[in-house]
C-alpha positions in Angstrom: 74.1 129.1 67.6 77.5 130.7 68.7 80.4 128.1 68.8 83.3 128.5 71.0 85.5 126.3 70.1 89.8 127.0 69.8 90.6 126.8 73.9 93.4 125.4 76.2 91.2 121.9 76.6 90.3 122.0 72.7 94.4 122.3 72.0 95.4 119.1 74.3 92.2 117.3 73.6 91.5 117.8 70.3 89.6 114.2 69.3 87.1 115.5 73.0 86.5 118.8 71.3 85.8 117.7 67.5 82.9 115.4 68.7 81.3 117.7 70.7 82.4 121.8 69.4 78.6 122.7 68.4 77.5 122.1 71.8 80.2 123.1 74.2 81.0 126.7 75.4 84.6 127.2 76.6 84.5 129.6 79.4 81.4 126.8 81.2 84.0 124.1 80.5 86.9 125.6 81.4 84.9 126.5 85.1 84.0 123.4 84.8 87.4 121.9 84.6 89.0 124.2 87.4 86.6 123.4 90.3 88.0 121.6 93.8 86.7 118.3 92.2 88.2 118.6 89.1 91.4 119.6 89.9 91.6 117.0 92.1 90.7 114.0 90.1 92.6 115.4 87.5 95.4 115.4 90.0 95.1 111.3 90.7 95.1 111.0 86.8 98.2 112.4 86.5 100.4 110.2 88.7 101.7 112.8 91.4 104.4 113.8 89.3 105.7 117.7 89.1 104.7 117.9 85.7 101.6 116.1 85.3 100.9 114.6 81.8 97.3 113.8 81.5 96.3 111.7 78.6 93.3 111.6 76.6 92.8 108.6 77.8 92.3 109.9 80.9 90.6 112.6 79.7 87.7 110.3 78.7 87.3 108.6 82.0 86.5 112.0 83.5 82.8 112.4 83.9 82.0 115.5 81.7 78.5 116.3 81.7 76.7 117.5 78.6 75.0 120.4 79.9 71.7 122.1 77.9 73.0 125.0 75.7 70.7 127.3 76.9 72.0 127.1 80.4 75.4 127.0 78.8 74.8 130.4 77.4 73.1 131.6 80.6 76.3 130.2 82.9 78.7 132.0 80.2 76.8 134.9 80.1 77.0 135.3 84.2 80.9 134.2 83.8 81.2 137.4 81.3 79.4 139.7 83.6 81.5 138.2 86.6 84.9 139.5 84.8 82.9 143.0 83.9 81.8 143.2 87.4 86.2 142.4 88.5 87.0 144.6 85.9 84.9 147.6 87.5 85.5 147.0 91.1 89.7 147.1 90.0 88.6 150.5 88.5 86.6 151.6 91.3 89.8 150.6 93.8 91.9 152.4 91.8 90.0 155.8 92.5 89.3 155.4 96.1 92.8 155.0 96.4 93.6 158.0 94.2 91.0 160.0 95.8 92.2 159.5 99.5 95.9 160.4 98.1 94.7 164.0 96.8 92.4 164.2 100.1 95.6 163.5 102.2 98.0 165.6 100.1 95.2 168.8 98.9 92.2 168.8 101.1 89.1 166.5 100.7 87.0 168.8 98.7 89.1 168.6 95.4 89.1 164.4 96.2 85.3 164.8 96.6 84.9 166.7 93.5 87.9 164.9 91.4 86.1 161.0 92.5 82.7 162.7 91.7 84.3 163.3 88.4 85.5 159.9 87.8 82.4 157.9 88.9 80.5 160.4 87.0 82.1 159.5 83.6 81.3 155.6 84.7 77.5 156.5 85.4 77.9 156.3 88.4 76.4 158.8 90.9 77.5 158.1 94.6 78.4 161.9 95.7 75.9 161.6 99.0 77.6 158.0 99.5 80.9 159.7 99.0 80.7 162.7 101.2 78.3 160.5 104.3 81.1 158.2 104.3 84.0 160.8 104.5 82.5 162.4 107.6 
């Protein structure tokens, strides 16, 4: 069993995160912690103020479910792939963008060829997307 334990929430809250380390993953608490709900009842916890100050007192009376590990691991595997999948798409931005400035400042061709390039070196092979959509 992997532990992830050494967060944010495991820094403020050490006491929480000593008692329960071998069965709680980080990045599912932390998503956890940062949903609409959470934020918000963590919001009447801490008073209204500008700089909240949540005590650990508080953090007790939250309701913090103990979920399975394996779903755990699932849910944290899904919230890796979800930053992969962010990571890519900013990568993938980055040459359309590219790509339109050499089709606007050469002539599309060399674009075609030079995003053809760069999707190629991702494994990715889009050059009938590439060239139905340019026409």
């Amino acid at each position: 069993m992997v532990q992830e334990c050494g967060n944010s929430y495991e820094t403020l809250f050490p006491s929480l995160f000593a008692s329960f380390c071998p069965v709680l993953r980080s990045n599912v608490y932390t998503l956890y912690f940062n949903t609409k709900p959470n934020r918000e009842l963590m919001d009447r916890f801490s008073g209204g103020s500008v700089q909240p100050l949540i005590t650990q007192t508080s953090i007790k009376s939250l309701p913090i479910p103990i979920l399975d590990l394996q779903f755990q691991q699932k849910l944290n595997s899904k919230i890796h792939e979800s930053f992969e999948l962010k990571k890519e798409s900013k990568l993938l931005l980055e040459i359309a963008k590219t790509g339109v400035e050499l089709a606007i400042e050469t002539d599309e061709a060399k674009a075609i060829a030079w995003m053809n390039q760069q999707l190629e070196a991702l494994g990715i092979n889009l050059t009938t997307t590439i060239e139905t959509i340019l026409e």
